[in-house]
VOTIVEX-102115 format. One record per atom (N, C-alpha, C): x negated, z negated, y. Coordinates in pm, whole numbers, plus 50000, padded with zeros to 5 digits. Atoms other than C-alpha are relative to their C-alpha. Layout:
! VOTIVEX-102115
XZY/...
END
This chain:
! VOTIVEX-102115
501445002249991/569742111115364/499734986150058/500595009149923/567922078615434/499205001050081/500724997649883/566242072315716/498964989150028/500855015250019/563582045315758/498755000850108/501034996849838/561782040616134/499334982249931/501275011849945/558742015416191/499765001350076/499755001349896/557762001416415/498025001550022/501465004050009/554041994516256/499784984150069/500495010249954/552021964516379/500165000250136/499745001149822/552791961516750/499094990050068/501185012749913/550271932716792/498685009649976/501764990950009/547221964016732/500545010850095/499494988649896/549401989016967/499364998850133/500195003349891/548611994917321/500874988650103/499845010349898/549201971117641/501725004350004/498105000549975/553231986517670/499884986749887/499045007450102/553691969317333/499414983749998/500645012450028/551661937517279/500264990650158/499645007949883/552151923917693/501185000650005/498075005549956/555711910017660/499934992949997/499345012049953/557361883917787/500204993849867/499335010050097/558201856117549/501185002449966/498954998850011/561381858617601/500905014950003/499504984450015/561921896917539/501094997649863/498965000350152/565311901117288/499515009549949/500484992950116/564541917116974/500385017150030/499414986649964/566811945717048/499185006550093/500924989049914/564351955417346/498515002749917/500855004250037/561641944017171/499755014349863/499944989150086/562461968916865/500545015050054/500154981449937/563692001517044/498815002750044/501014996349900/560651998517303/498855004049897/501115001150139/558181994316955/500285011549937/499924986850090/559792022716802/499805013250051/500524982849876/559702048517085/498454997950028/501525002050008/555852037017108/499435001849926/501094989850167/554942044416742/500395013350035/499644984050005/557142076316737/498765008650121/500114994849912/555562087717073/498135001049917/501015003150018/551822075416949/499635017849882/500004984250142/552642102416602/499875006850075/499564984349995/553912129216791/498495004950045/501524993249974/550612128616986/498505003149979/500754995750073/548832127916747/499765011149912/499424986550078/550272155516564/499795012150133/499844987749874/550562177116909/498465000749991/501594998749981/546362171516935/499275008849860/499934996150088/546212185116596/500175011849957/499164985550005/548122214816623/500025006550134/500294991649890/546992237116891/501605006750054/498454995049966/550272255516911/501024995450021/498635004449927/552542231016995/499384991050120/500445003249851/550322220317321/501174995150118/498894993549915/553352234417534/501124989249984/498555003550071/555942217917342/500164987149968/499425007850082/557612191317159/499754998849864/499844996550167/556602186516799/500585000949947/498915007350076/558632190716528/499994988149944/500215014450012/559162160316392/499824999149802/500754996150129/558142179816025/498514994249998/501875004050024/554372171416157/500014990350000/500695014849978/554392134616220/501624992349914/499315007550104/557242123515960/499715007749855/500355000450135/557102120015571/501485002749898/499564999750051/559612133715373/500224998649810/500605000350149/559972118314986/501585000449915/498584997250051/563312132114806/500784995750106/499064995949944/566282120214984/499644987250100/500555006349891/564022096615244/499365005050052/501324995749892/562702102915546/499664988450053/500315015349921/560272079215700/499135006950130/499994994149868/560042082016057/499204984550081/501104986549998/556632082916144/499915001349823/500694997350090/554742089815839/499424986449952/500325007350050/554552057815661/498674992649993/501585007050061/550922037115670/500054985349940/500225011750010/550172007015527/499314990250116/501235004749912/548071979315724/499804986449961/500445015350058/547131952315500/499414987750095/500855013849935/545861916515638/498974996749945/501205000150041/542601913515630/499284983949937/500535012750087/542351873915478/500824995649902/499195001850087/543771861215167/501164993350043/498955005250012/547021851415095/500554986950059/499945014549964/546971815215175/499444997250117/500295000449843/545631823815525/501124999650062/499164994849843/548781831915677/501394992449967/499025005049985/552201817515729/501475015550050/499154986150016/554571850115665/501614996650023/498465000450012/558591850715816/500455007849988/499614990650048/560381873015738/501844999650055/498365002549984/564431879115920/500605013750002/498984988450066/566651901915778/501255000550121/498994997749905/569311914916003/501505006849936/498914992450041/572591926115808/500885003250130/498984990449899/574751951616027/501465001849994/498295001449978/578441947916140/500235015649891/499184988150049/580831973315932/498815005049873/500574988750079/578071981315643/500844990349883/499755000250107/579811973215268/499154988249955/500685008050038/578831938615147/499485001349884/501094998850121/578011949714807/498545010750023/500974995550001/575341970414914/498354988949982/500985004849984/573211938015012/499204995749924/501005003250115/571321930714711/499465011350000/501234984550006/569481965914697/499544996450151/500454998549852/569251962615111/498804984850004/500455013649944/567581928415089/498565005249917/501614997950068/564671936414785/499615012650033/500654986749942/564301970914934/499464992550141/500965000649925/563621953915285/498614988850007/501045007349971/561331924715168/498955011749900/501214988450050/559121953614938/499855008550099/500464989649867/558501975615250/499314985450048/500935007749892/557341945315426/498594993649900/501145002550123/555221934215121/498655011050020/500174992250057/554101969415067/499135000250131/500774999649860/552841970115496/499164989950009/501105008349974/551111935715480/498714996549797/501354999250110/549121943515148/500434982449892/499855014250063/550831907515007/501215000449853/499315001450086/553131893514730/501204996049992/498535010249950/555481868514897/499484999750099/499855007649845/556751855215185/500294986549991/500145013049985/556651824515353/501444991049990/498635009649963/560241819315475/500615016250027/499364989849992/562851846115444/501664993950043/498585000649907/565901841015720/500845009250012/499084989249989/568791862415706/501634994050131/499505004349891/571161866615998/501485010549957/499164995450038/574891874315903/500765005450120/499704993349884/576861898716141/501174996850027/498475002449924/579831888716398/499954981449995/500105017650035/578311849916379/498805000150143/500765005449889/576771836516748/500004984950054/500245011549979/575931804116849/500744995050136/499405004449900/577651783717089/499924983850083/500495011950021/575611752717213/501324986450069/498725010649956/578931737417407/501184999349917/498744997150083/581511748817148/499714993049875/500545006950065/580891724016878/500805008549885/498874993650109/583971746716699/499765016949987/500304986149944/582171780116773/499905006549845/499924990850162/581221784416359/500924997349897/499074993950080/584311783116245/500355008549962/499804984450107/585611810515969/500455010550101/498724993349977/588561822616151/499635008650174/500524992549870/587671848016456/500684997050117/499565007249915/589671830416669/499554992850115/500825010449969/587561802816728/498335005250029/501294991849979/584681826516791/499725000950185/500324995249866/583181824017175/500205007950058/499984988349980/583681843517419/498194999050075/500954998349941/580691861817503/499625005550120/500214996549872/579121864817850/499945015350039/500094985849971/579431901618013/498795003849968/501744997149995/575831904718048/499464999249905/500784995750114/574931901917719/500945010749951/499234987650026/577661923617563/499685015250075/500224989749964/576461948317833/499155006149936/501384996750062/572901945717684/499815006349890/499494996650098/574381954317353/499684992349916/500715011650094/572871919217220/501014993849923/499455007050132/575441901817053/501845010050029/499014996450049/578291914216856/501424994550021/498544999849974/581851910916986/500915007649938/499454994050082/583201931516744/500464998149860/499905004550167/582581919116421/500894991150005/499775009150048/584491897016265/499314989749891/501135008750104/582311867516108/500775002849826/499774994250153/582411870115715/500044982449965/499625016150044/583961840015506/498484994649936/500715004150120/581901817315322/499905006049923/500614989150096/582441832615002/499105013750002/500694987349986/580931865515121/498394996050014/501134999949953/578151849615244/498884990449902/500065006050152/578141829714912/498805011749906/500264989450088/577551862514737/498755004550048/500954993049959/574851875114920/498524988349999/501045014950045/572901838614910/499895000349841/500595000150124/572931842714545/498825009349991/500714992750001/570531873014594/498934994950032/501135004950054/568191854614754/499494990449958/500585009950086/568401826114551/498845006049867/500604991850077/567281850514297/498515006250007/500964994249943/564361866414499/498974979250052/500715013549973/563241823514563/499684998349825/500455000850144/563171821314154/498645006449977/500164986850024/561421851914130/498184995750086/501125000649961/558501837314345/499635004750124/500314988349874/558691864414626/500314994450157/499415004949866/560281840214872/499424987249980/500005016550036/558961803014914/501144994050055/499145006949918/561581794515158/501345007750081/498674993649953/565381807515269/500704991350084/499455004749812/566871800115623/501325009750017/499054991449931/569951814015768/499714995050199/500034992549805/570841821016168/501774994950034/498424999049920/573661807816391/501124988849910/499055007550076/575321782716124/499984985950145/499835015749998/576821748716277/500564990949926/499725013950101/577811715516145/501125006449900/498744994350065/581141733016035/499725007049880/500804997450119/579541759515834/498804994749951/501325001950057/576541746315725/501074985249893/499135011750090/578981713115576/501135009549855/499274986950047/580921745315403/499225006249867/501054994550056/577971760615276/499214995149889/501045005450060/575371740115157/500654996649880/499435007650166/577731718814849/499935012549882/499904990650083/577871756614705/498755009250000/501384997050033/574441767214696/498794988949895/501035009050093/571601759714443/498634996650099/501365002349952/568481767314682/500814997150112/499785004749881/569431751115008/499565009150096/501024993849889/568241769115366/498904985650055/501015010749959/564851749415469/500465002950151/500055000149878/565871763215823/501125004150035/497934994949909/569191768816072/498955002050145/499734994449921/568151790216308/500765008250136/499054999749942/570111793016628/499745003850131/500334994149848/570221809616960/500544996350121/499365010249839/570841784917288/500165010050091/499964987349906/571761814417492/499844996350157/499765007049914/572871795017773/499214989750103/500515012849988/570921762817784/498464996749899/501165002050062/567771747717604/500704986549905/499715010850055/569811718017437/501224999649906/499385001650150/571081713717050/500924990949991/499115007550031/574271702917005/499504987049929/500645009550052/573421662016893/500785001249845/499324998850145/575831665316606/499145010549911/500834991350106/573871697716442/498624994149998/501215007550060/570661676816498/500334991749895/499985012050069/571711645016340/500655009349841/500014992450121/573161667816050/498995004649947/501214995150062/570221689815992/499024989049958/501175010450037/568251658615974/500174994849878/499665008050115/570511643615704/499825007749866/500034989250169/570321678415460/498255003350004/501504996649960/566271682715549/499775014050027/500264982649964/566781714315766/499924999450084/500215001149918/565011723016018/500755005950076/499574990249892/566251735716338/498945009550081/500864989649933/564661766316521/500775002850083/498704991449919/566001782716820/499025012750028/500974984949982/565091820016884/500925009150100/498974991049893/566331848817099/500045011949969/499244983150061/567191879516885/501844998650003/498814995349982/570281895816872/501065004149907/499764996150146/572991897416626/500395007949995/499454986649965/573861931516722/498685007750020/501664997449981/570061943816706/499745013250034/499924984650007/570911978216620/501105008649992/498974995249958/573751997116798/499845012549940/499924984650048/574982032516649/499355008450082/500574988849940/574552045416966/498665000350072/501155003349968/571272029317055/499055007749919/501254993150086/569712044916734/500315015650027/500214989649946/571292076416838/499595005350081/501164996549887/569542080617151/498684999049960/501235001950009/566582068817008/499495012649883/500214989750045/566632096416760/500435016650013/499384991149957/568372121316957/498695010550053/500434987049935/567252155717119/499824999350151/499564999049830/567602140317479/498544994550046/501734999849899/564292130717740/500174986449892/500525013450086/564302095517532/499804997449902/500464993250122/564312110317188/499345000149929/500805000250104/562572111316901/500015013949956/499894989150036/563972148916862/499985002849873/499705002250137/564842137816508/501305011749993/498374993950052/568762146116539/500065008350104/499864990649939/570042175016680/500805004150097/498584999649887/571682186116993/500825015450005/499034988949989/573472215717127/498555013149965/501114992050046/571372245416977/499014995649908/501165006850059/568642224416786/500425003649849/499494993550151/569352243916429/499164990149954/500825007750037/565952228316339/499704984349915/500385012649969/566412191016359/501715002249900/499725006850112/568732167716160/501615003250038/498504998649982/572792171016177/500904990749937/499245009950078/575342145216098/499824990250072/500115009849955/576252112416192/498924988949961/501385008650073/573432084716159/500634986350041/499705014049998/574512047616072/499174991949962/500585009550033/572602018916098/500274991249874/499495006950120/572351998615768/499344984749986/500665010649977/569871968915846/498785003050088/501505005549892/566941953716053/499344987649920/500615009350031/564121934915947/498494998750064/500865000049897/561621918716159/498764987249908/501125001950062/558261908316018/498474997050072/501605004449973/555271883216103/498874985849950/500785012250113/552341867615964/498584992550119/500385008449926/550681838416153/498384999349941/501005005450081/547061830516031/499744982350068/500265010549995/547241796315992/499454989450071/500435011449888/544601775616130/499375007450116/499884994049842/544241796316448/501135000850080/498805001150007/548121800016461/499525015350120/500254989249945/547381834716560/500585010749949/499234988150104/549761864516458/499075013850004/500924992449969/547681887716362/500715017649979/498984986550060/550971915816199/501204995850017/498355003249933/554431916716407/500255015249938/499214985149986/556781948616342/501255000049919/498794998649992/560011961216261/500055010549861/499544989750115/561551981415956/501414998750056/498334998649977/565421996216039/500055014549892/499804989050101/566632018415769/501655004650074/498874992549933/569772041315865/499985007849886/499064986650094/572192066915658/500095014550059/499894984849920/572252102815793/501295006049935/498854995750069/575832116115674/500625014750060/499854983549946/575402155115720/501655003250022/498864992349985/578552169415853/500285012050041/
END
């Protein structure tokens, strides 16, 4: 069974969701958003239904089952209320350590049509994808090399957090070849104006770029450490016309066992999956399969007026 949580608009939610810090990582940023819709359904569904006052809802009243998807809440739209050419739309895809690289061409136009399908639009502005077991290293000038070797080590304290991936092994070029053809395809196609990747340096990005048709307009990168860009990946990006961004998501966004708590039977729960006794509720292991994080700026206010989250997951009854 698929599984498919939102997060909804989080910039129309209450004061938990919309008063954060700047510098909140995605990973808190998306559990805290998702236990805040879920919680918002249930009580809406509990006000609804006299008889489960007492209780816990099932999670039959405030999710949407459509053949072999469930969408967890109950799916809404929430279009943007000014045309198209009002807003400045990004769009960053999160591929997940250990999922099957041929899957990503269905995972990529399945998650930019959900985000389409929530902001009432056609395209996006700039669609960034962030490849898994790849972290930035603003002193390690040798940090994006292929070979996992040459891979940072990462600080305790984030690894505790469950923010970046120490596990993965980064994926060669070619792989990441294959999956850039997709959305070269989806930039033809109209649906994308602009494609960015996450975490490349001079190394890969000199690797990369000669074997691509659509270039990335952006290299996205996360100074974990420090506030200051290696001078070599400036003076590069300057020479291929790509910008640099720095941001503070996580390339580990969505832990197995993070989404299992979050859909578990326990006080923090969603009371999706099932625990000891819970016949009711869902059974089987549940694997994360991607993250995609979604927002549209209106222009000349530079005002976001639609932030939120789509994470789809596998349910593998056992």
């Amino acid at each position: 069974m698929k599984l498919v949580l939102s997060t909804s608009n989080i910039m129309s939610g209450g004061p938990s969701v919309i008063r954060r810090p700047t510098f909140e990582k995605s990973n808190t940023e998306l559990t805290s958003s998702l236990r805040e819709n879920f919680t918002v359904h249930q009580q809406t569904s509990t006000s609804t239904n006299a008889a489960a006052l007492s209780s816990r809802p099932s999670f039959r009243t405030w999710t949407t089952q459509e053949g072999e998807t469930l969408f967890i809440p109950s799916h809404t739209t929430n279009p943007l209320s000014e045309p198209r050419e009002a807003y400045d739309i990004t769009v960053k895809l999160f591929y997940l350590p250990n999922i099957p690289v041929d899957r990503r061409c269905v995972q990529t136009r399945e998650a930019i049509k959900l985000v389409l399908g929530q902001l009432g639009m056609e395209s996006i502005d700039l669609l960034i994808v962030s490849f898994p077991g790849i972290s930035f290293d603003a002193d390690d000038e040798d940090s994006d090399l292929d070979d996992a070797e040459s891979q940072p080590s990462v600080p305790a304290s984030a690894e505790e957090g469950g923010c970046f991936d120490s596990e993965s092994v980064p994926e060669d070029i070619g792989t990441m070849l294959t999956t850039w053809r997709t959305l070269e395809k989806l930039h033809g196609e109209k649906m994308v104006s602009k494609l960015g990747i996450a975490e490349f340096g001079v190394q890969r990005l000199s690797k990369f770029l000669p074997q691509t048709k659509v270039k990335p307009a952006v290299d996205q990168i996360n100074v974990r450490d420090c506030c200051v860009v290696p001078k070599p990946l400036i003076l590069y990006a300057k020479k291929e016309g790509i910008e640099l961004l720095t941001h503070n998501d996580c390339t580990n966004v969505l832990p197995r066992g993070t989404l299992r708590e979050i859909l578990g039977s326990g006080a923090k729960g969603a009371g999706i999956l099932a625990g000891e006794g819970n016949d009711e509720r869902l059974k089987g292991n549940v694997e994360p399969q991607w993250v995609v994080k979604y927002t549209a700026v209106v222009k000349d206010r530079g005002v976001v007026e639609s932030k939120g989250y789509f994470a789809v997951a596998e349910l593998n009854e056992g």
